[in-house]
C-alpha positions as CSV (number, residue, x, y, z in Angstrom):
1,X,41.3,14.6,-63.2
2,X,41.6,12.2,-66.4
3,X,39.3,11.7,-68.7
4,X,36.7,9.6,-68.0
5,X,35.5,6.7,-70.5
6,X,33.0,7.7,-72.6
7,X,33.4,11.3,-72.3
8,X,33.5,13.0,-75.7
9,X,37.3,14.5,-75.6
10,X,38.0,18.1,-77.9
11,X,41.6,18.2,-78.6
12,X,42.1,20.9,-81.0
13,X,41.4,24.6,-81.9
14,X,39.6,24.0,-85.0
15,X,37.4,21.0,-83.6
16,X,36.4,23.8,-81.0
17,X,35.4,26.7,-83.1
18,X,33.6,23.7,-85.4
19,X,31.5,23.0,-82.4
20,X,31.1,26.3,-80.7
21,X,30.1,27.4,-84.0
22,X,27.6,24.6,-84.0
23,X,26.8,25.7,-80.9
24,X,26.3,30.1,-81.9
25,X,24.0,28.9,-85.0
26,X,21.6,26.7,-83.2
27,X,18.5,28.4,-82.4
28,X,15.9,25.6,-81.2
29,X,17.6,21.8,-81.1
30,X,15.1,19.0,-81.1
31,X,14.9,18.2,-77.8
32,X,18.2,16.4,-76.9
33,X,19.7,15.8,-79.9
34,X,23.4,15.3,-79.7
35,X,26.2,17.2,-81.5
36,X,28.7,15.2,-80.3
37,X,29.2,17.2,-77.2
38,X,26.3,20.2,-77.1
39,X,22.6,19.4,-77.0
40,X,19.8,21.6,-76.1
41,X,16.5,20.5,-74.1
42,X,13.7,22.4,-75.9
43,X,11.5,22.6,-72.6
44,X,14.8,24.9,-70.8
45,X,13.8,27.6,-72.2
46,X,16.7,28.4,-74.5
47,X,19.1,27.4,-71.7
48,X,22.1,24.5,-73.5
49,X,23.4,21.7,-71.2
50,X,26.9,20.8,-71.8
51,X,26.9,17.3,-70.8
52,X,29.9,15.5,-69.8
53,X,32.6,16.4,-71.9
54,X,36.5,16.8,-71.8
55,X,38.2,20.2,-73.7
56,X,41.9,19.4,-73.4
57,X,44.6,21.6,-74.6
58,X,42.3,24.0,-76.3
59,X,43.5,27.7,-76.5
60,X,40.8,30.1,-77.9
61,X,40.6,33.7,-76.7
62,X,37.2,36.0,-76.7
63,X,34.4,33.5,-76.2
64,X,31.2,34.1,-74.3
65,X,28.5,31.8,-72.9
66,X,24.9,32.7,-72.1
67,X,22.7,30.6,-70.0
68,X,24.6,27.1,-70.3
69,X,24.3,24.4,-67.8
70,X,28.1,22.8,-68.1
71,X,27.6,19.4,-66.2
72,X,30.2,17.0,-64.9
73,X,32.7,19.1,-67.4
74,X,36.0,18.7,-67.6
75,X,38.2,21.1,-68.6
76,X,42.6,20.7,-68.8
77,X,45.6,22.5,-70.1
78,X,42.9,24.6,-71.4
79,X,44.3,28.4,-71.9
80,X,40.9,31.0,-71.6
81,X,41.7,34.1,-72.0
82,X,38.8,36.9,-72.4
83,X,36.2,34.5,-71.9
84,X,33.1,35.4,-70.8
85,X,30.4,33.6,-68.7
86,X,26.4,34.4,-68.2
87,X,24.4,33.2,-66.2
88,X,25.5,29.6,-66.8
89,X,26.1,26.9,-64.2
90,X,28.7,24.6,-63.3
91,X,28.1,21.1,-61.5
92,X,30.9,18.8,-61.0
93,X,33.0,20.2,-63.2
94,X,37.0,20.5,-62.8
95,X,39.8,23.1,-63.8
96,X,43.0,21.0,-64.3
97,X,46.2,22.5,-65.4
98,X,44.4,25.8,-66.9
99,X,45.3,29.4,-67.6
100,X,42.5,32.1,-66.8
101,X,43.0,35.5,-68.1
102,X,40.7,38.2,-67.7
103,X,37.9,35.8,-67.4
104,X,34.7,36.7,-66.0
105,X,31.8,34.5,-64.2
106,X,28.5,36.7,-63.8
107,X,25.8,35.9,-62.4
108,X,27.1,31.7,-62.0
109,X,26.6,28.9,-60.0
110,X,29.4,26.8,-59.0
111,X,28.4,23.6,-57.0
112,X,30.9,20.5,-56.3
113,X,33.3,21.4,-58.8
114,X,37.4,22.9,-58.1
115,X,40.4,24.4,-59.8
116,X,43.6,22.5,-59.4
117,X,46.6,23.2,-60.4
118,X,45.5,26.3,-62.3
119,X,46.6,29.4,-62.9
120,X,44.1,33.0,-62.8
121,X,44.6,36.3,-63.3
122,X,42.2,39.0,-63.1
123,X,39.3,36.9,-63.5
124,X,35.5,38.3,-61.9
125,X,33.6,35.8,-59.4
126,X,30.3,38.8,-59.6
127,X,27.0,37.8,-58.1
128,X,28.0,34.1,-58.7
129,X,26.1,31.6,-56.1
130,X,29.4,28.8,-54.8
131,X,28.7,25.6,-53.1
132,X,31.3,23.3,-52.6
133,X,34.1,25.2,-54.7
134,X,37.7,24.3,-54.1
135,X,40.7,25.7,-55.4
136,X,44.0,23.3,-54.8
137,X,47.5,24.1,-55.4
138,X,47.2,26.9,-57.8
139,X,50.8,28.8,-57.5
140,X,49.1,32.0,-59.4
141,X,46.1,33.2,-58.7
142,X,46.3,37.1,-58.9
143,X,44.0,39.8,-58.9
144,X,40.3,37.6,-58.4
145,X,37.4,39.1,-57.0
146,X,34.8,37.2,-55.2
147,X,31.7,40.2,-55.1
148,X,28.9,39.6,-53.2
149,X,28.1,36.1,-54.1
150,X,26.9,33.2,-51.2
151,X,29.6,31.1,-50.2
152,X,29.0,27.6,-49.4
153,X,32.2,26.3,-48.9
154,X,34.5,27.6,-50.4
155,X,38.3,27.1,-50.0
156,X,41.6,27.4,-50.8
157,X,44.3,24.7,-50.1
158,X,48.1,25.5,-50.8
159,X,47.4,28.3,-52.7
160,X,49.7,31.3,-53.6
161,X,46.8,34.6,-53.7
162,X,48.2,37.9,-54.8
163,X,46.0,41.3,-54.7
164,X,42.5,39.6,-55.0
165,X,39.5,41.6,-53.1
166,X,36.9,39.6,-51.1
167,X,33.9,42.0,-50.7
168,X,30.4,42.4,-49.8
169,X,29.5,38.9,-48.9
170,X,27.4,37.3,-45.6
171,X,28.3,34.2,-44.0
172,X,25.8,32.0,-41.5
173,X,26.2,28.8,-39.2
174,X,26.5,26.7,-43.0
175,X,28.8,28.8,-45.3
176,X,32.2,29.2,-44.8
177,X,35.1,30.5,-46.7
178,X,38.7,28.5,-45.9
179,X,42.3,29.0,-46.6
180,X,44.6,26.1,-45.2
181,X,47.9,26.3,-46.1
182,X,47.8,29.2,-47.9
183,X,49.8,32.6,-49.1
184,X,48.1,35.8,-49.4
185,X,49.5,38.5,-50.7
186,X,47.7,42.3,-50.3
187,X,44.2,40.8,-50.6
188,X,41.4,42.8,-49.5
189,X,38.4,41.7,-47.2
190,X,35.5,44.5,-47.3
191,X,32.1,44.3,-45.8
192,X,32.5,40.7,-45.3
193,X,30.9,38.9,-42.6
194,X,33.5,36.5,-41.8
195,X,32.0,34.8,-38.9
196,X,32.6,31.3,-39.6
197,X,35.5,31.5,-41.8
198,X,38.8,29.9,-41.2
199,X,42.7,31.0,-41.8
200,X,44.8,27.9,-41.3
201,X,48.7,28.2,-41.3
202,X,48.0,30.4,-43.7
203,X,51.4,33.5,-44.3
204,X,50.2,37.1,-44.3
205,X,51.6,39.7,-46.3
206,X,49.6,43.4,-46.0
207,X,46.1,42.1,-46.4
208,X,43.5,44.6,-44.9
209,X,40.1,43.8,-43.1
210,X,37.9,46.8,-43.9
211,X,34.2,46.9,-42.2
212,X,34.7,43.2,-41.5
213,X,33.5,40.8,-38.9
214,X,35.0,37.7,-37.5
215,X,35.6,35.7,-34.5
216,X,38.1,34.8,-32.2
217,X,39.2,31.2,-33.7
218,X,39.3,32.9,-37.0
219,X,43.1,32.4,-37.5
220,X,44.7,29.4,-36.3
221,X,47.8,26.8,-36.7
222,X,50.8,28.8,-37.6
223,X,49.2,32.0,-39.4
224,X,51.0,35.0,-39.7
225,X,52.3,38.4,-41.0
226,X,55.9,37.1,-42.5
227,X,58.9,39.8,-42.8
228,X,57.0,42.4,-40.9
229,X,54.3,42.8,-43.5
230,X,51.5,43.2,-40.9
231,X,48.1,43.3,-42.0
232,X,45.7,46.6,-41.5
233,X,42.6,46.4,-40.1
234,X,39.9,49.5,-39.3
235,X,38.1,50.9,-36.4
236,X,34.8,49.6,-37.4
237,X,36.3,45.9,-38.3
238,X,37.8,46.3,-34.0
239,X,34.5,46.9,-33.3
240,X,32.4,44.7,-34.5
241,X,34.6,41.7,-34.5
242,X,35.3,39.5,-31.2
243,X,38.3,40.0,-29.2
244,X,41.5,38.2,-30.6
245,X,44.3,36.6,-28.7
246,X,47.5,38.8,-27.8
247,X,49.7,36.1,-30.0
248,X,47.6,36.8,-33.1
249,X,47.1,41.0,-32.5
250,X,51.1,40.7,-32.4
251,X,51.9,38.8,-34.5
252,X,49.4,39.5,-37.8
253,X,48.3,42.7,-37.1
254,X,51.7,44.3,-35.4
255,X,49.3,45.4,-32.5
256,X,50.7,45.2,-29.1
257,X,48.1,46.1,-26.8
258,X,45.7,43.6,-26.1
259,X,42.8,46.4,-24.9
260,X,42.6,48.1,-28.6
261,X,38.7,46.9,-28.9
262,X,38.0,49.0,-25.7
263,X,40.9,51.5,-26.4
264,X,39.1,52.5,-30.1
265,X,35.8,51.7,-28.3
266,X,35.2,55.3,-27.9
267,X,35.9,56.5,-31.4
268,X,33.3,54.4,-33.1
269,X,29.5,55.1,-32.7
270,X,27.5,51.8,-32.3
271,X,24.7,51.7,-35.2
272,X,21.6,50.0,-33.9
273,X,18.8,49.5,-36.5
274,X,15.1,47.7,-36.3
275,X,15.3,44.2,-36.9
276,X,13.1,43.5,-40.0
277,X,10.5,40.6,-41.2
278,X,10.7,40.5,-44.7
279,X,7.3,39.9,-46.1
280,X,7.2,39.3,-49.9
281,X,5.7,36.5,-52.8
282,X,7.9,33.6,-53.6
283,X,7.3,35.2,-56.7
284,X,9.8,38.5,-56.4
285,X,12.0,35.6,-54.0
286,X,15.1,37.1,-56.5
287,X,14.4,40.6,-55.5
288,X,13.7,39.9,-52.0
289,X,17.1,38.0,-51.8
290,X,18.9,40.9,-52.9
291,X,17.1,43.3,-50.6
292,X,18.4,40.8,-47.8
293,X,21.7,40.5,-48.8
294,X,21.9,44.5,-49.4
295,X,20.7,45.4,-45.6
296,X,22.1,42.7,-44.2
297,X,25.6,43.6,-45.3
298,X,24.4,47.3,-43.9
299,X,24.4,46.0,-40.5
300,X,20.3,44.9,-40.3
301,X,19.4,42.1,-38.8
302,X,16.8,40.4,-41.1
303,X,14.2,37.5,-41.0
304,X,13.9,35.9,-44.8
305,X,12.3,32.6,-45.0
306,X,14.0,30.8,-47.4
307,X,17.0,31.1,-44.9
308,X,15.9,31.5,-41.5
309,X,12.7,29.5,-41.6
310,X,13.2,26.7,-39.0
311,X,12.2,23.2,-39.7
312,X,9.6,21.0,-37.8
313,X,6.9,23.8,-37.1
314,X,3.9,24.8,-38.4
315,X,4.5,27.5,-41.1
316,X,2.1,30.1,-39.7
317,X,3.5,29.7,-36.0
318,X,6.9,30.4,-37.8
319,X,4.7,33.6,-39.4
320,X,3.4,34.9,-36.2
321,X,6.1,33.8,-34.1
322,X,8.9,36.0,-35.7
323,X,6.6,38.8,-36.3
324,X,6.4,39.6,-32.9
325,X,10.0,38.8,-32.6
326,X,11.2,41.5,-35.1
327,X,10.9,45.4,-35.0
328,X,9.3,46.1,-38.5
329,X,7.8,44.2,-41.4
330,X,9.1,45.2,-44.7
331,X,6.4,44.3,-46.8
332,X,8.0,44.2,-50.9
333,X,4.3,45.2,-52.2
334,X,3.5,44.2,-55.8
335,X,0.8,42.2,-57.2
336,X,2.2,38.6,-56.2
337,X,2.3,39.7,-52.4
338,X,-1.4,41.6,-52.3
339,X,-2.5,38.6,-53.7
340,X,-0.6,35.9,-51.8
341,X,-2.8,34.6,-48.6
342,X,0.3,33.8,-47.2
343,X,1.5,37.5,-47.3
344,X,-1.8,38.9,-46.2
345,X,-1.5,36.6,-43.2
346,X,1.5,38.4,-41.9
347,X,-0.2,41.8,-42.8
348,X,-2.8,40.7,-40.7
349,X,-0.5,39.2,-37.5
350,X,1.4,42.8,-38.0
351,X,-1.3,44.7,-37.8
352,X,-2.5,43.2,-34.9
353,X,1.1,44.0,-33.3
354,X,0.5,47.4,-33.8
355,X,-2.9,48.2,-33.0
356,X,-1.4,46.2,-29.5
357,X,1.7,48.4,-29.3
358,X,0.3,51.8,-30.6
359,X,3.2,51.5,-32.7
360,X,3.7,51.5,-36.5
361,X,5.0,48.3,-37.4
362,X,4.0,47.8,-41.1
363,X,7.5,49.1,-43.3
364,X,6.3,49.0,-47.1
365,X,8.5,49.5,-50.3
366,X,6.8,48.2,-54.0
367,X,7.8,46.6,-57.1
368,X,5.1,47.8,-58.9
369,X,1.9,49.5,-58.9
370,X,-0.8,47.3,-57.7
371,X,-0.7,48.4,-54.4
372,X,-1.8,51.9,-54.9
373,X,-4.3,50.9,-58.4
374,X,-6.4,47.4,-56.3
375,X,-9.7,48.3,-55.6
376,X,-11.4,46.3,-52.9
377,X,-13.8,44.5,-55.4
378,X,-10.9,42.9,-56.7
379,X,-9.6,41.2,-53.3
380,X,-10.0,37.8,-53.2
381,X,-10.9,35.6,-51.7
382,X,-14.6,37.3,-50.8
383,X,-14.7,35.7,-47.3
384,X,-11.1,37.5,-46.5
385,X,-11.7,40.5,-48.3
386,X,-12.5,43.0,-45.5
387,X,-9.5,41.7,-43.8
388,X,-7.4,41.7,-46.5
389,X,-8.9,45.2,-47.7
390,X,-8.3,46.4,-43.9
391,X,-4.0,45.3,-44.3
392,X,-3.8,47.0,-48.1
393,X,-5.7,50.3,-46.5
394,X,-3.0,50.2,-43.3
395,X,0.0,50.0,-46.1
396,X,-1.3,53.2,-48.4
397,X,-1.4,55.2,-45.5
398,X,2.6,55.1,-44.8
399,X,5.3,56.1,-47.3
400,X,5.8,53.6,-50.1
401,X,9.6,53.5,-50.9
402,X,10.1,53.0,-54.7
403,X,12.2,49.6,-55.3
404,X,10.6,48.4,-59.5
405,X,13.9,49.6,-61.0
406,X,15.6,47.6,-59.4
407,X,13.2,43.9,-59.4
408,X,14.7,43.6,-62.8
409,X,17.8,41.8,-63.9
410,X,19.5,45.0,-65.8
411,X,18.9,47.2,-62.8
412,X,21.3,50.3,-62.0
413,X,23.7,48.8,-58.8
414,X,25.0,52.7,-58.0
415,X,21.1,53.8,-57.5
416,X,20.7,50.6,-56.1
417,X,22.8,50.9,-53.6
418,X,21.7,54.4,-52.9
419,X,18.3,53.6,-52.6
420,X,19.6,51.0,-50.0
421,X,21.4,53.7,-48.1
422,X,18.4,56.1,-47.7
423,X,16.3,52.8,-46.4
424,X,19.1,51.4,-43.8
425,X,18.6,55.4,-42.6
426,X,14.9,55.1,-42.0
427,X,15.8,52.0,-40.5
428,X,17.6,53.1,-37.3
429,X,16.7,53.3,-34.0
430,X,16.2,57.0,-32.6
């Protein structure tokens, strides 16, 4: 993609480093003030918006960005190597003709914006948010890993991809991850939900499915294992994927009998766990997102609203109507929810289900303290507070699960994760 007129253009080193420079030093800029290409809004909270510019034939190793909005950016025959991104976003912006080394995106958003024809190499895709993100033509792009981000869209069009992992990602009805055209090369797809992703004429060489789900139509067109190099796939990816045609067992797996699903049926144990209502303050949304990402890539089959919320109801029918639907409510407790009448509505529609069903449906973990310190007095409002009172009383009684280490942003992923495990165990069936 050219330059586009009146887009500021960097051509050399030292006009970089001038600017990033300008860029380190600055603390507060008057609102919007323009350094040539770097201004800061004073009301973003210390967050920069790089706004329409072109770097072009820039090499510059080392660099980190924190919290930077790069908006319709365009970056070619740029060489980055070591640099590191935090937290920023990326909106329209375009790759063209770059080198990546040992870059890393943490904790990014990309949305409309594509690499073409770049080259990458051991660069980190961790906890980034993609929406629209297309990578074209790019005849090296080694060693990537895509870790548990949210794929809207995302695909890969005549690309060459060699030893790159795909892991611990979810998929739904309007995400989808694409490769049309493509060459992959011992890449790695682990705890992926790969429902409504698509390989298209796409050539094979010892990738491996591990824990993995997918459909039937998954692979289509011409894809397959070239040379022999079938692919590997596990007992538990067999399981809990569909069927696949004889043509494609054969001839990308090396697997000749078309009964393997039922064959290995036997050595794998079906895991059924309560389907869960999360319950939580738009607040602690963050948190709850990772809780529903963590158990949903467990195998639990969740309810959150900012994603399964249906449209064209009214929002308490959508309350009550899923409560009864699901097994358990995993209320996050902290001082947002106790205080939200939102949250203590689906207390209230829960505990009702149980004192029904003679069953315990209320499934608490906090975020904090409040729960266990609010003293009725301190309900509001006072028309609601015996009910509300009534739903906090019902939650002290059953075992609180402690979560606040990890509602920060710096929070420990191993304990995390085992944390996580010990709540998918209290969540099966008996």
């Amino acid at each position: 993609m050219k330059k586009k007129k009146g887009f500021p253009t960097i051509k050399t080193e030292a006009e970089f480093r001038e600017k990033f420079l300008q860029y380190q030093k600055s603390d507060f800029f008057e609102t919007k003030i323009y350094y040539e290409t770097f201004y800061r809004d004073i009301t973003k909270a210390r967050s920069l918006t790089i706004n329409e510019f072109h770097l072009d034939g820039v090499t510059y190793d080392d660099l980190s960005f924190t919290s930077i909005t790069f908006n319709k950016c365009h970056f070619t025959s740029t060489n980055m190597s070591r640099w590191t991104f935090l937290a920023c976003d990326f909106i329209a912006c375009s790759f063209e003709e770059c080198e990546l080394v040992s870059t890393q995106f943490l904790d990014c958003d990309f949305i409309d914006s594509s690499f073409f024809p770049s080259a990458l190499s051991s660069v980190d895709f961790i906890d980034s948010r993609i929406k629209n993100l297309k990578f074209s033509d790019c005849g090296e792009l080694y060693n990537l890993t895509f870790e548990n981000d949210s794929f809207y869209n995302l695909e890969f069009n005549n690309c060459e991809l060699r030893y790159s992992k795909f892991e611990r990602f979810i998929q739904s009805k309007d995400t989808s991850l694409i490769f049309n055209f493509s060459h992959l090369n011992n890449c790695i797809f682990s705890a992926a939900d790969l429902s409504f992703s698509r390989f298209h004429d796409c050539e094979f060489e010892h990738n491996s499915f591990l824990n993995s789900k997918f459909k039937a139509d998954i692979f289509s067109g011409s894809t397959r294992a070239i040379e022999d190099a079938y692919c590997s796939i596990d007992l538990q990816s067999i399981a809990l994927s569909e069927n696949q045609p004889a043509d494609v067992l054969k001839s990308i797996f090396g697997i000749h009998s078309t009964d393997i699903k039922q064959y290995t049926s036997d050595m794998t144990t079906p895991i059924n766990y309560h389907k869960v209502f999360i319950s939580y303050s738009f607040k602690d949304k963050v948190f709850a997102k990772r809780l529903n990402e963590a158990l949903r890539l467990k195998g639990v089959s969740t309810f959150l609203w900012e994603n399964d919320a249906p449209g064209g109801k009214r929002l308490k029918t959508i309350m009550s109507e899923n409560i009864q639907e699901y097994d358990k409510l995993l209320f996050i407790a902290s001082e947002n929810s106790i205080k939200s009448p939102a949250c203590q509505f689906e207390l209230t529609e829960a505990r009702d289900k149980q004192n029904k069903l003679w069953k315990t449906i209320y499934f608490p973990i906090h975020i904090d303290d409040f729960l266990f310190k609010v003293k009725k007095d301190d309900v509001r409002p006072r028309e609601k507070q015996d009910e509300f009172w009534a739903n906090i009383e019902e939650l002290r009684e059953i075992n609180s699960t402690d979560f606040s280490a990890f509602a920060k942003d710096d929070f420990d992923k191993n304990e995390f994760e085992k944390s996580i495990h010990k709540l998918v165990i209290d969540l099966k069936k008996t």
